[in-house]
ROGU-386090 format. One line per 2 residues: number of its first residue (from 1); their letters; for each residue z, x, y of C-alpha. Coordinates in steps of 0.05 Angstrom, whole numbers. Layout:
BEGIN
NUM	A	Z:X:Y ~ ...
This chain:
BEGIN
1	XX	711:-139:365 ~ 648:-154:404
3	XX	576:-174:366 ~ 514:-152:381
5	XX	443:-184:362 ~ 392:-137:328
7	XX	340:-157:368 ~ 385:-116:425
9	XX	359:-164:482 ~ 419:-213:491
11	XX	490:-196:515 ~ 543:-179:467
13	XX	592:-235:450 ~ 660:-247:413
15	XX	671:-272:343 ~ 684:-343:360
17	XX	616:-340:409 ~ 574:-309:361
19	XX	603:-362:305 ~ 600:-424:351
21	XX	523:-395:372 ~ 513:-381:310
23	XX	445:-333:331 ~ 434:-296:390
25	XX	395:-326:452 ~ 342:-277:432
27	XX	337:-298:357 ~ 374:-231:337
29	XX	426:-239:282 ~ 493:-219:302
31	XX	525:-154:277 ~ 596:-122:288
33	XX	596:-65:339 ~ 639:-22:293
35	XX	667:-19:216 ~ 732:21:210
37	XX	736:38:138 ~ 796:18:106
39	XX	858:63:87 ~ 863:96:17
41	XX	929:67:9 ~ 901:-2:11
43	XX	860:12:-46 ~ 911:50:-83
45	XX	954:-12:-83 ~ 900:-62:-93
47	XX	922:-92:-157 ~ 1000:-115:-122
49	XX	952:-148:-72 ~ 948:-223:-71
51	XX	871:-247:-65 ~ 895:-266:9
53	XX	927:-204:26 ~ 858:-175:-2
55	XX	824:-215:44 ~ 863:-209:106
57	XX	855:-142:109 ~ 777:-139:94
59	XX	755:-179:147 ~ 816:-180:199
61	XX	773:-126:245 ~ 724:-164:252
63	XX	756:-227:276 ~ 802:-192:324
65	XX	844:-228:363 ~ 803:-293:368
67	XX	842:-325:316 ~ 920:-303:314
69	XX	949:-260:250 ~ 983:-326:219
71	XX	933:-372:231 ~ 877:-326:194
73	XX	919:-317:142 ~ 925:-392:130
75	XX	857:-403:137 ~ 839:-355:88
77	XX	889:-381:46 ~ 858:-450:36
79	XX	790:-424:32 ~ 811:-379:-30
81	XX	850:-430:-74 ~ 806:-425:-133
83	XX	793:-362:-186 ~ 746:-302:-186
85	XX	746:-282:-259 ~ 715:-216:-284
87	XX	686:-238:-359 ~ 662:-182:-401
89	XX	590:-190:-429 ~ 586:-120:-461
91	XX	616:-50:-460 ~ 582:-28:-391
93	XX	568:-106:-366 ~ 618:-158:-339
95	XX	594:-226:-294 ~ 637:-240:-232
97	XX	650:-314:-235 ~ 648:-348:-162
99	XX	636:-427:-186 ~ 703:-442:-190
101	XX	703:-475:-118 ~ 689:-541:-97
103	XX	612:-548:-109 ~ 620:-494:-162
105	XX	570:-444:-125 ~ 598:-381:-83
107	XX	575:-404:-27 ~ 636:-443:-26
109	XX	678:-383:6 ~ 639:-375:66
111	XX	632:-455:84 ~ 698:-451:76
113	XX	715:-401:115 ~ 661:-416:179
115	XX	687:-489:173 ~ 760:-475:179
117	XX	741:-425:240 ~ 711:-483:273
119	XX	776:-529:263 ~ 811:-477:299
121	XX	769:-458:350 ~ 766:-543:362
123	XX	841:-551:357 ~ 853:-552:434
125	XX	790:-598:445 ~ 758:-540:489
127	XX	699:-533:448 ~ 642:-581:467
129	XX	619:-627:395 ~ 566:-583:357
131	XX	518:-598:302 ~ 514:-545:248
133	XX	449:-546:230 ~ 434:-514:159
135	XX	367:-506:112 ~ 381:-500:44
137	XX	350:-476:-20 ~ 404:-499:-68
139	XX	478:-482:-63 ~ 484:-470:15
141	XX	486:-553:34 ~ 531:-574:-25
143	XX	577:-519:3 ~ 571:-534:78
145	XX	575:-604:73 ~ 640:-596:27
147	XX	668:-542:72 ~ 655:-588:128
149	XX	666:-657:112 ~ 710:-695:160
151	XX	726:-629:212 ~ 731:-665:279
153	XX	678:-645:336 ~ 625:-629:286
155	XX	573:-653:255 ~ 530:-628:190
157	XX	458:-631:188 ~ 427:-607:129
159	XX	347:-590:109 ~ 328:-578:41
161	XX	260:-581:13 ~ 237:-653:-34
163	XX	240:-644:-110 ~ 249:-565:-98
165	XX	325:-563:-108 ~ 368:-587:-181
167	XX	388:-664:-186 ~ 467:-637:-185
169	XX	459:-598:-123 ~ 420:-662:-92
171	XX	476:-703:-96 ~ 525:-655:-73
173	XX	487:-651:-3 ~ 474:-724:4
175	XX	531:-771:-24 ~ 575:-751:28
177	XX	560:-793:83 ~ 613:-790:146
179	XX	599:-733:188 ~ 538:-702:139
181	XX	475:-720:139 ~ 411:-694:94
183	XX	337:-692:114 ~ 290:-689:57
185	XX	236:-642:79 ~ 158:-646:58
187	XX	158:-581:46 ~ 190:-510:15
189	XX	255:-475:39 ~ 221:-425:87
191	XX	192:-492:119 ~ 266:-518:124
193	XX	294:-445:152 ~ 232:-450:204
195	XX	253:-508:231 ~ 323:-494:236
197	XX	302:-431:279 ~ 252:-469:319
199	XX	314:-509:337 ~ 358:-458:368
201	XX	301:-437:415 ~ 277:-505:435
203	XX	309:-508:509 ~ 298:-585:510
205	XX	329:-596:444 ~ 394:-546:459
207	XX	402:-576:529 ~ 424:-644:494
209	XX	457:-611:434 ~ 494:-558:420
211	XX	471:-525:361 ~ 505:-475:308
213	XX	478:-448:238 ~ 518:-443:170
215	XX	461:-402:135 ~ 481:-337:113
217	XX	457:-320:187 ~ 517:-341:214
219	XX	577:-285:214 ~ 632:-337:194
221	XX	593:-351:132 ~ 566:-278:118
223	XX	632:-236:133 ~ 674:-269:75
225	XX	627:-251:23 ~ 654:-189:21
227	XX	719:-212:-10 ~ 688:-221:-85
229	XX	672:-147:-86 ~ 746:-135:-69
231	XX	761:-179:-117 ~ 720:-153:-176
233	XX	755:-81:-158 ~ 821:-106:-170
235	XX	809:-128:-240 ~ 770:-67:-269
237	XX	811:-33:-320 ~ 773:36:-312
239	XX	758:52:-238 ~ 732:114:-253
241	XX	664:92:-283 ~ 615:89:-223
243	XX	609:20:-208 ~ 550:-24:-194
245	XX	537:-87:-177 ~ 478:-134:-189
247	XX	465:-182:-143 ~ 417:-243:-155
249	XX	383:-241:-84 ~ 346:-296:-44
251	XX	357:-296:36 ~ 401:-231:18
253	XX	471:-254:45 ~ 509:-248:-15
255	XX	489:-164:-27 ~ 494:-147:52
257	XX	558:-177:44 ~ 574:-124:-11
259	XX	544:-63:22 ~ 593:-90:79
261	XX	651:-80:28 ~ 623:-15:13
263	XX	624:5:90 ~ 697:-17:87
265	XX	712:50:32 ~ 707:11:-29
267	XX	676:57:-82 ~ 611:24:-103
269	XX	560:81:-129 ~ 501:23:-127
271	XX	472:-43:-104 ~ 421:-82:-155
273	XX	388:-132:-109 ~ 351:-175:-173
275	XX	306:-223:-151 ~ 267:-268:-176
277	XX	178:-271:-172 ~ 197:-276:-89
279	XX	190:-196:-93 ~ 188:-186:-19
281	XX	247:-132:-13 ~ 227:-98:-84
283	XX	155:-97:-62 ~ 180:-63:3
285	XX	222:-12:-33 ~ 153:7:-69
287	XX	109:7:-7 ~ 160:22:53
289	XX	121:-40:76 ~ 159:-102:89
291	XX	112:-166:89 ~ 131:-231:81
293	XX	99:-280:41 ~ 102:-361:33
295	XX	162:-370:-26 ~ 142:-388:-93
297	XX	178:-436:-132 ~ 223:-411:-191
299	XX	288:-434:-241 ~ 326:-400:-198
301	XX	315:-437:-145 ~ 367:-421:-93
303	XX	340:-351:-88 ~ 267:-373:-71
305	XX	257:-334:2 ~ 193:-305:19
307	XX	229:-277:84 ~ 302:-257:75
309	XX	339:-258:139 ~ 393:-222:123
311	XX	355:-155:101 ~ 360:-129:174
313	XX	433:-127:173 ~ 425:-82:110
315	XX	367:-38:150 ~ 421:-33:206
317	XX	472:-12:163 ~ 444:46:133
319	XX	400:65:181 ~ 346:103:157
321	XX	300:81:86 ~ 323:147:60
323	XX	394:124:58 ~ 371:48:43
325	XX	336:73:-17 ~ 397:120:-38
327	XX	438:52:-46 ~ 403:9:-63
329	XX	351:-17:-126 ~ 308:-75:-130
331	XX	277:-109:-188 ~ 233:-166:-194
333	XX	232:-213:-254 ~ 195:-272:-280
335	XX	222:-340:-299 ~ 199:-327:-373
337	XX	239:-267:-367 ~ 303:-301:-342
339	XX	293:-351:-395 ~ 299:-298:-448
341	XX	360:-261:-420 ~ 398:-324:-420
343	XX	384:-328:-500 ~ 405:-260:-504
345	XX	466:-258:-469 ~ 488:-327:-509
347	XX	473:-296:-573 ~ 505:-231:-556
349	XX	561:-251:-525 ~ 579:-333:-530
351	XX	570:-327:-448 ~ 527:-383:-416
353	XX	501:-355:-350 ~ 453:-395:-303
355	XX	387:-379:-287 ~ 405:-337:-220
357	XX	461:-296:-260 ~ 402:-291:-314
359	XX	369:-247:-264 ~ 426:-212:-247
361	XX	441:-193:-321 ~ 365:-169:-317
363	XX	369:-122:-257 ~ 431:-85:-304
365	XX	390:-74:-364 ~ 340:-51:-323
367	XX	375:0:-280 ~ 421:25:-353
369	XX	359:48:-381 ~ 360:106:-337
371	XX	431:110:-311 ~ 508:95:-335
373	XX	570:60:-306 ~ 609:-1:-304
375	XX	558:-55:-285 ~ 584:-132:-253
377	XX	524:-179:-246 ~ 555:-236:-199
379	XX	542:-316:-228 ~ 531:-351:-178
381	XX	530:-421:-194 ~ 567:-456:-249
383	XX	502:-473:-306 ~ 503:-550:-295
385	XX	479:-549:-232 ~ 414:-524:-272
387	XX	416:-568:-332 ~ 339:-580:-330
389	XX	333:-506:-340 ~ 398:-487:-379
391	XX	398:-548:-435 ~ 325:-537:-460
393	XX	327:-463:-463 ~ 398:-456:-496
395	XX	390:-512:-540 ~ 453:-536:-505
397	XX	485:-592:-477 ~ 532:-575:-421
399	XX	589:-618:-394 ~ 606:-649:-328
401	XX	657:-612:-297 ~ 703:-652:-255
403	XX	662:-624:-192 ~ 610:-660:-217
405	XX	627:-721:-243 ~ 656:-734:-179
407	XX	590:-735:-145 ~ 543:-749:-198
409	XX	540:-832:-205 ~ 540:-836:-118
411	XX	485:-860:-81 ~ 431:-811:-49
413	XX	428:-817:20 ~ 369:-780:54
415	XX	315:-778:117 ~ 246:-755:88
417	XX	215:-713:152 ~ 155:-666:141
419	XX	146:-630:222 ~ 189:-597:269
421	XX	172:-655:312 ~ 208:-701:266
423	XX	266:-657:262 ~ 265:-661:334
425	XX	264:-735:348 ~ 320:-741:295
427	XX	374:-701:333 ~ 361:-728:401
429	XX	358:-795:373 ~ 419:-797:327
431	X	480:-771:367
């Protein structure tokens, strides 16, 4: 399996290049040259299907034969030893539950994943040291620097924008220490993600480091977000019902990942990307007219992206707007909003959800009152990484999971940067 970049203007490259690069030369995001749907007997037998076998057989394709049959499957293995529970909210709505991981967000699955591919592709020493180099709005650097704390040959470098991300998911991305490092940018994520880009095409800078990403750009940490729309199949009790899925959306990763799945045969009849006031992809939808704007600062904070990166891959997978459209719904909704649906869906139902699966839960109601099916909004962060938000609007006090109290009480360790030029200096200065 080769990958090629969307911008079309670099060569095409193998899974563990276009991992290890992490974006193309000519700032393309990678994409697989082919998707072989999967057999109906696989999804006939689904439910005798361990969450690895699932797994395996989802993304084996695209990973070829870079990374043998036994060694995938152990890799996958340890990056899937927590629970994806189904909960039921109502009759038509159930939440996906991908917190049970490490930093309790779902990014943990693809850090995972892309940091385990790494170890491999490191074991024999062949591969030269790299820094992964993330931005984060949230959930992605508590993930990555779990995922890969202590993997030989790499380091972490994580940006994430000053007093714009939750005090929880703070300390998970700078009490680390040992191979992970956080720089505390002046500045909001689409700052951080700018940077990080600048990066990869600054000749002076990659000449004296080699650079990776573990954003959702990166395939490693994209591709295995398809496995918790497997998962979700396997426990519905009526596969009949058209199924839909609502997707809290911020650089878009998490719902390309899904229309992936859906490339792959599984039977999803529509995608809910529900986003917050950063209406970019809803506006677009409208208009046909995509246009970026400076992000805007919400309660759901990990999904505030004025310029999703990952919405070309979904453009390349369907091809035309036509079939984009026939797919796929966005919504927009406000924090007051979210606020409100998280009352509603404690009083109706006991559930707490956080303030992303809040918006979720929105873009269901909103798409029922026209339509009918099985709906699964995904939560996407366990509610105490949000407790300023969560707390004052339930009326709740929400305890420490273990997760957390392991992190909680440790000492904040950051670099406070505000250019490019800082960034800079910083990796050619601290090797």
């Amino acid at each position: 399996m080769n990958f090629y970049s969307l911008n079309k203007k670099a060569p095409n490259v193998s899974f563990k290049d276009a991992v290890i690069k992490g974006i193309a030369p000519d700032r393309g995001l990678y994409f697989p040259e082919s998707i072989t749907p999967l057999t109906l007997d696989f999804f006939n037998k689904i439910e005798t299907l361990s969450t690895t076998e699932i797994a395996f057989e989802a993304i084996k394709q695209f990973v070829g034969d870079e990374i043998p049959e036994n060694e995938l499957k152990k890799i996958i293995e340890d990056t899937l030893s927590f629970d994806f529970p189904v909960v039921p909210i109502n009759e038509s709505i159930a939440t996906l539950e991908l917190f049970h991981g490490p930093t309790m967000a779902f990014k943990d699955v693809g850090a995972r994943f892309m940091a385990r591919c790494f170890g491999y592709f490191n074991k024999e020493k062949a591969t030269t040291k790299v820094t992964v180099l993330v931005a984060t709005s949230g959930d992605t650097g508590g993930a990555v620097a779990s995922g890969f704390f202590g993997v030989e040959g790499i380091d972490v470098v994580i940006l994430y924008p000053s007093g714009k991300v939750s005090d929880v998911q703070e300390k998970q991305l700078t009490t680390l220490g040992n191979n992970i490092k956080a720089l505390e940018v002046n500045g909001t994520f689409d700052d951080c993600q700018t940077m990080v880009k600048t990066a990869f095409l600054d000749d002076e800078l990659t000449s004296q480091r080699n650079l990776t990403s573990a954003n959702s750009i990166n395939v490693a940490r994209w591709l295995p977000q398809m496995f918790y729309f497997f998962f979700a199949y396997k426990q519905l009790k009526d596969k009949k019902k058209d199924l839909i899925f609502s997707i809290p959306s911020g650089n878009f990763g998490n719902i390309c990942a899904g229309i992936m799945a859906q490339q792959l045969g599984l039977p999803i009849k529509q995608f809910i990307a529900a986003t917050n006031a950063n209406d970019i992809v809803p506006n677009y939808l409208k208009t046909g007219i995509y246009t970026p704007k400076p992000s805007k600062q919400t309660i759901s904070n990990a999904m505030d992206v004025g310029d999703p990166s990952n919405f070309i891959r979904i453009q390349e997978i369907y091809g035309t707007d036509t079939e984009l459209k026939k797919h796929l719904t966005s919504y927009s909704f406000s924090d007051d909003e979210t606020r409100e649906a998280m009352k509603e869906i404690k009083n109706n139902s006991g559930y707490i959800a956080d303030p992303h699966g809040a918006v979720g839960y929105l873009g269901l109601k909103e798409y029922f009152k026209n339509n009918k099916g099985q709906g699964i909004f995904l939560e996407t962060a366990h509610p105490v990484k949000f407790l300023d938000v969560v707390e004052p609007v339930l009326n709740e006090t929400i305890k420490y999971p273990q997760q957390i109290l392991n992190v909680i009480d440790k000492e904040k360790i950051s670099f406070k940067i505000s250019t490019y030029q800082e960034l800079k200096n910083y990796l050619i200065n601290t090797k």
